[in-house]
N, C-alpha and C positions, 0 to 999 in steps of 0.2 A: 086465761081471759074469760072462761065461762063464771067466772065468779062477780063477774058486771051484771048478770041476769038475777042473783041471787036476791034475797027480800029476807023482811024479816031478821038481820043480822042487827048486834049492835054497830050502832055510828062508826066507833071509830075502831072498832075492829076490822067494819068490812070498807075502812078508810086502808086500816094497815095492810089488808088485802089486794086494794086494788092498786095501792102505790108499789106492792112489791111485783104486777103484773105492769106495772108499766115497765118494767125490765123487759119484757117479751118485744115492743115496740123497736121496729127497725126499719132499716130503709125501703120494706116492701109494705108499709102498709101505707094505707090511703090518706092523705091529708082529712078529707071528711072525716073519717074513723075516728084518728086520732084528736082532731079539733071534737065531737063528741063525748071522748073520753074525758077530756080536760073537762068539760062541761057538767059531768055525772060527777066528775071528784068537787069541782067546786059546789055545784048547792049540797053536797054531805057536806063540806067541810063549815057552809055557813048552818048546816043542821046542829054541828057540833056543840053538846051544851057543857060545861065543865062541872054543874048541878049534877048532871045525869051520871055521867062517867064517875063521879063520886061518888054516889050511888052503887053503882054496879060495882066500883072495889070494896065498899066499904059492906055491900051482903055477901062479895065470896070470900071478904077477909071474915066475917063473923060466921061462915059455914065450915069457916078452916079452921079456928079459935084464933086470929090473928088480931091485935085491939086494931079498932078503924083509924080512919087517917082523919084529925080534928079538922083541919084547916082547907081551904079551899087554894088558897092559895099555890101550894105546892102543884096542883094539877092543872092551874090557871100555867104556873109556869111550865109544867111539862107539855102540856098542849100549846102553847108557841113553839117548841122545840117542834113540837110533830107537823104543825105547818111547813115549817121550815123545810122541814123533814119534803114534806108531799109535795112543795114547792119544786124541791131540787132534784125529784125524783120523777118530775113530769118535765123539767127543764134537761136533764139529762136523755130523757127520749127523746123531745125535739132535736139534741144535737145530734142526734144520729139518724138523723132525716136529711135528704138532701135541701141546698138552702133553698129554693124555690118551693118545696113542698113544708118545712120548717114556716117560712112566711106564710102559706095558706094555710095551715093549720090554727095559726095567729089569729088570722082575719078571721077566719069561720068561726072560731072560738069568740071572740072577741064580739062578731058582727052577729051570733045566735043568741048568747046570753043579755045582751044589750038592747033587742029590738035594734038594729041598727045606731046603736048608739042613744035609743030612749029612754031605756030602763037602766039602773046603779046595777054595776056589778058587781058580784061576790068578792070578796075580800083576797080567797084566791087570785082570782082572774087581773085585778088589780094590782098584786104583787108580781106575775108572772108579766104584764104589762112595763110594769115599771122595769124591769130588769129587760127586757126585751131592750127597752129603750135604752138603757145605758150600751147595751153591747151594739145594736144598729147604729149607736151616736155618731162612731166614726165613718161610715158610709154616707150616712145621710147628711151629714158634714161637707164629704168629698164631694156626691152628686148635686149639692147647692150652689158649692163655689161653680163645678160644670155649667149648672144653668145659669149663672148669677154672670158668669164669664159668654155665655152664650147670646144673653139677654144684653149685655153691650156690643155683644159685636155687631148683632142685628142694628140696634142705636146708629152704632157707627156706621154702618154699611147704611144706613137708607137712602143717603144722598146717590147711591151706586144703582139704585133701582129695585122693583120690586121682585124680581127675578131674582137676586141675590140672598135678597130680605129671606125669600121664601127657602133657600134650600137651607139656612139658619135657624129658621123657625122647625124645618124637619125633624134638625136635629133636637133642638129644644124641645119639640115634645117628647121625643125616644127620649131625653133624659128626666125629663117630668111624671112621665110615666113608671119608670124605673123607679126613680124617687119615692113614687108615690104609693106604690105595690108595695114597700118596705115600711112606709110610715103607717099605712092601712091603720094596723092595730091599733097603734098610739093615738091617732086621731078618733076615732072611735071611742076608745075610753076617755078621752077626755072630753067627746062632746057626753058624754052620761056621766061623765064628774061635774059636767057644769062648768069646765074649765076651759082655757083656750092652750094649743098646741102650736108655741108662737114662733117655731121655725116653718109649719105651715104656711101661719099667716104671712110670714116674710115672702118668702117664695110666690103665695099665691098673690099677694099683691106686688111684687113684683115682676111678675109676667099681667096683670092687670095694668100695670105701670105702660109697660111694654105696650100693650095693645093700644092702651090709649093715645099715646103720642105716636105710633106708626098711623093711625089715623088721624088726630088732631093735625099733626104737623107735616106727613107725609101722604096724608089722601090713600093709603092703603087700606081699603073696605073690609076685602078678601082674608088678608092677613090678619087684621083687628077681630074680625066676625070670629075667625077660624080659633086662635086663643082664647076671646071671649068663652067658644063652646071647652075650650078644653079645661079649663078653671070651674066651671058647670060639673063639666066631668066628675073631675078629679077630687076640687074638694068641698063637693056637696056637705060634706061631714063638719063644716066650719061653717056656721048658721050667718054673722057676718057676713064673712066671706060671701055665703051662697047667696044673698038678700040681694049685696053689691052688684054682683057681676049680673046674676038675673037681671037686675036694673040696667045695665051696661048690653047687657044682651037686647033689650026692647028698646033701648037706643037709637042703636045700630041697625037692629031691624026697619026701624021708620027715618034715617038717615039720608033715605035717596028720594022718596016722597019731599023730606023737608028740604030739599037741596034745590028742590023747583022753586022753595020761597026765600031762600039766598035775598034772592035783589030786594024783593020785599022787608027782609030783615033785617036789611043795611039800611034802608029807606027810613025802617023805622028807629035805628039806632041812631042815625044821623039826625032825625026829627030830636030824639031822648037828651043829645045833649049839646045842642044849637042851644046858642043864649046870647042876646047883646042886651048895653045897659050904657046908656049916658051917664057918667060921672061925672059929678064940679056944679055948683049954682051958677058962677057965672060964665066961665069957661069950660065948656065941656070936652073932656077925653071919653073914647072907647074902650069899654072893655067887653072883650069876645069870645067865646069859643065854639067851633063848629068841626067837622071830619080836616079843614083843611087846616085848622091848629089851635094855639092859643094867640091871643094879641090882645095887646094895653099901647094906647097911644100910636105912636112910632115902631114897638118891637114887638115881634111877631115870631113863633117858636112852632114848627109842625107838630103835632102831636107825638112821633115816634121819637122825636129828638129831647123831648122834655124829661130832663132826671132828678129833680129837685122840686118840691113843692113845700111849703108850708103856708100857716093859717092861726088865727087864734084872735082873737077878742079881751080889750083893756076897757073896763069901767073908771069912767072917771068921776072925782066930784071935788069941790071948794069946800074946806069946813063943812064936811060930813054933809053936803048937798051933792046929789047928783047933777053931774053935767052932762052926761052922756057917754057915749059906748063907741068907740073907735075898734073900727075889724080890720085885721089886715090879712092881704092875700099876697102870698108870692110865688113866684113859677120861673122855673128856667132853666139852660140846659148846661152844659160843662162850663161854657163862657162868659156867660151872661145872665142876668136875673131882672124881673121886671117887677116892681114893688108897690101896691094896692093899698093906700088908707082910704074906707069907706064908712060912712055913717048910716047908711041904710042896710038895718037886716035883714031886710028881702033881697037886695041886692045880693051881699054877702052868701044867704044861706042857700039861694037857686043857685050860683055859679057852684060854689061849695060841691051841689048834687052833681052838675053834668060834670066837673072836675074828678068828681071820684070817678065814674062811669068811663070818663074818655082816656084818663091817665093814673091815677092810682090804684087801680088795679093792675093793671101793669106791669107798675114800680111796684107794686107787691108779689106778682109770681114772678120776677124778672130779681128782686131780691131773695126769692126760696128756692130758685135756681140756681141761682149762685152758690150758696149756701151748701147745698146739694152736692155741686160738684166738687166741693171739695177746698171752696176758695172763704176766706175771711172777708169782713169788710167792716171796716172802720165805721165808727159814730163816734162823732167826740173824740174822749177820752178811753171810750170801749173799745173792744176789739168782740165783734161778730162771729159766733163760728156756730157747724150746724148742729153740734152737739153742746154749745155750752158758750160765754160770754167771759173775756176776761174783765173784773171789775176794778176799780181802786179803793184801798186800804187807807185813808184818811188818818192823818198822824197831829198830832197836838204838836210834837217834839220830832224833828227829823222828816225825811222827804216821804209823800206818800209811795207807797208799792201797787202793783198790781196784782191782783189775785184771779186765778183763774176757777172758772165756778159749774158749773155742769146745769143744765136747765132744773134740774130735782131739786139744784141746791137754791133757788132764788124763788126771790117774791118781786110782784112790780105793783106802783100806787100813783096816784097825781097827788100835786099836792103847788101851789103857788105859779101851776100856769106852769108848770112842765111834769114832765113822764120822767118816773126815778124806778131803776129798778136795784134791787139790794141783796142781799146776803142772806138767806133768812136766821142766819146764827152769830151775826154781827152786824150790828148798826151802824157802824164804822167804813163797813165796805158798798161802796154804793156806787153809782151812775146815775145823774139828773140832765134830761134835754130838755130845755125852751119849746113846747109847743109853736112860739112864734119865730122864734129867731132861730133854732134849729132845723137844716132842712131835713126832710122825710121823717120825722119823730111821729107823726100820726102813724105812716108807714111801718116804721119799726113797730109802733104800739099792736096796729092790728097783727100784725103776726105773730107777737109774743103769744095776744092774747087768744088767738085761734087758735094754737098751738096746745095752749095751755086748757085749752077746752074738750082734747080730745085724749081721751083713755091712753095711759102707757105711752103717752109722747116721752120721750128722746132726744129727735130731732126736729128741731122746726117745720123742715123739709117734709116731713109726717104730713102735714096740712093737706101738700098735694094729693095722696096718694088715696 
């Protein structure tokens, strides 16, 4: 081991030196130690020049009368061998470390030559990462499904109380934790590749998932605050990530302050999308909506009960003269629908707003939920699902098919007063709704296209999270 102290050697000599002294490495020595040793091989090995080394054979072959070696190439190849070499000779002392001390050697290694994950690592370091990763795969695997099974149970348990919630979450962090001591490494070089480590990201927005509907939907502060901080924790090392929850942490913080302005905030929501409007010249009907619902005329729908909405605007004219613009609005709930021709676009376009504001939003997380959980749902001719849309196969000759498409594989367009989404590898397989006569087709539209707005979507259900 005294040959670490040593100077003045050539590169890869006192390369071939120190890889034959990582033999001496065993279960008594220190994670710090051996996390520095890795550290001294890696910047030699990025020292290594294949100019030089060719050099240095080619003046003790001409000292010996041996003729030199022309080409570079041959030492180019034989120096990959010796990485390899150095690679699997510093990978075999870690095995013979216990695994807790194995994993801290990792980190330390990982987390010293990186600045924390700011700085590129050595090519080494890099390689010994990657391989790390493949052999933790299957752990880090097992304690995701843990917490992934943890993180529903909590779900399911909230209606049982916060007492329950919590000895749930206990458990959830001892396995987050666990998880996360093991992933160390991996995330770290890949926040200094630049890159993202996306079973992290899964996990950690998944317990952000967690936090946020034990609070949203169950008023659990404690619990929400408490995962907030552990995600903080954990995976500072996912710049995302960390951006998020920080956000989600200052939240929460000011939660119980904004809770005094509750009444106020309904006060003013219910100002936001209060609207009445006489319709008709000579005979006038009502059209309305305020907290207590929607209503036209005679029929009247509470807000919570409304599942159908559509909307859309026809131009009309005589022999290419415009005659005017007919809007129409419709709203309704499983049983019933209340149907709106208007020729004022002020009319039209205010209700429009408090419309989105009091119910399409709604029917739009109320559709990415569904989604989510694991259910389909019809439009038309489609079939919804959260990973992907089945579409139809359009035939000249013979019955159309349906083809089933994956969100990667499609494109969506307007084009004649409805929303079409298609195939992007066949014009033939497509899906077209009626912005007016179709109900929720707006609905559907924004969550395609929200979806489709956010990096590495998937799933629709992405949007939440």
């Amino acid at each position: 081991m005294s040959i670490r102290e040593e100077s003045g050697l050539p590169t890869l000599a006192h390369l071939n030196l120190l890889a034959a002294a990582f033999e001496a490495v065993d279960g008594n020595d220190s994670a710090d130690d051996v996390a520095e040793f890795i550290q001294e091989m890696a910047h030699l090995v990025d020292d290594l020049s294949a100019e030089q080394v060719l050099r240095d054979v080619n003046e003790d072959r001409s000292v010996s009368g041996f003729p030199e070696v022309k080409g570079i190439d041959l030492v180019e190849s034989e120096l990959s061998e010796r990485k390899r070499y150095y690679r699997n000779a510093i990978k075999d002392a870690l095995n013979r470390l216990p695994a807790a001390s194995l994993v801290e050697a990792m980190t330390l290694a990982v987390d010293g030559i990186t600045c924390g994950g700011q700085d590129h690592a050595p090519e080494l370091i890099d390689d010994l990462v990657d391989s790390y990763a493949v052999e933790t795969q299957g752990f880090l695997h097992k304690e995701a499904e843990n917490a992934q099974k943890l993180i529903k149970a909590a779900r399911d348990s909230a209606e049982s109380g916060e007492s329950i919630v919590k000895s749930i979450v206990d458990k959830l962090e001892a396995v987050a934790r666990n998880w996360d001591k093991v992933a160390q490494p991996i995330q770290l070089s890949a926040k200094a590749r630049g890159i993202d480590h996306e079973p992290s990201h899964e996990i950690a927005y998944s317990i952000r998932s967690l936090a946020i509907d034990l609070f949203n939907e169950h008023d659990m502060l404690i619990q929400s605050q408490r995962l907030t901080g552990l995600i903080q924790e954990l995976f500072a090392e996912l710049p995302e990530v960390s951006e998020r929850v920080e956000q989600d942490a200052e939240a929460l913080a000011d939660i119980f302050e904004n809770r005094k302005k509750t009444e106020a905030q309904k006060n003013e929501w219910a100002r936001e999308i209060t609207y009445q409007a006489e319709v008709g010249l000579m005979f006038k009907d009502t059209l309305s909506i305020s907290p207590d619902g929607l209503a036209w005329n005679n029929q009247r729908f509470p807000l919570d009960t409304v599942t159908r909405v559509r909307w859309g605007a026809v131009r009309r004219s005589i022999n290419g003269i415009p005659t005017g613009t007919t809007y129409t609005l419709a709203f309704g709930d499983n049983r019933s629908e209340a149907v709106i021709e208007l020729k004022k676009e002020s009319t039209y376009s205010t209700f429009l707003e408090k419309l989105w504001r009091a119910v399409v939003i709604r029917l739009l997380t109320e559709l990415l939920e569904t989604l989510q959980a694991g259910n389909e749902v019809r439009f038309g001719e489609a079939t919804l699902r959260d990973d992907g849309i089945t579409l139809i196969k359009h035939k000249f000759l013979g019955a159309n098919e349906p083809v089933r498409c994956s969100w990667g594989q499609v494109h969506v367009w307007t084009a004649d007063g409805a929303f079409f989404i298609g195939a992007k590898d066949d014009k033939k397989t497509y899906v077209g709704f009626s912005y007016i006569h179709a109900a929720n087709t707006h609905v559907l539209e924004q969550a395609i296209r929200m979806a489709f707005k956010k990096p590495g979507m998937r799933r629709l259900s992405d949007v939440l999270q």
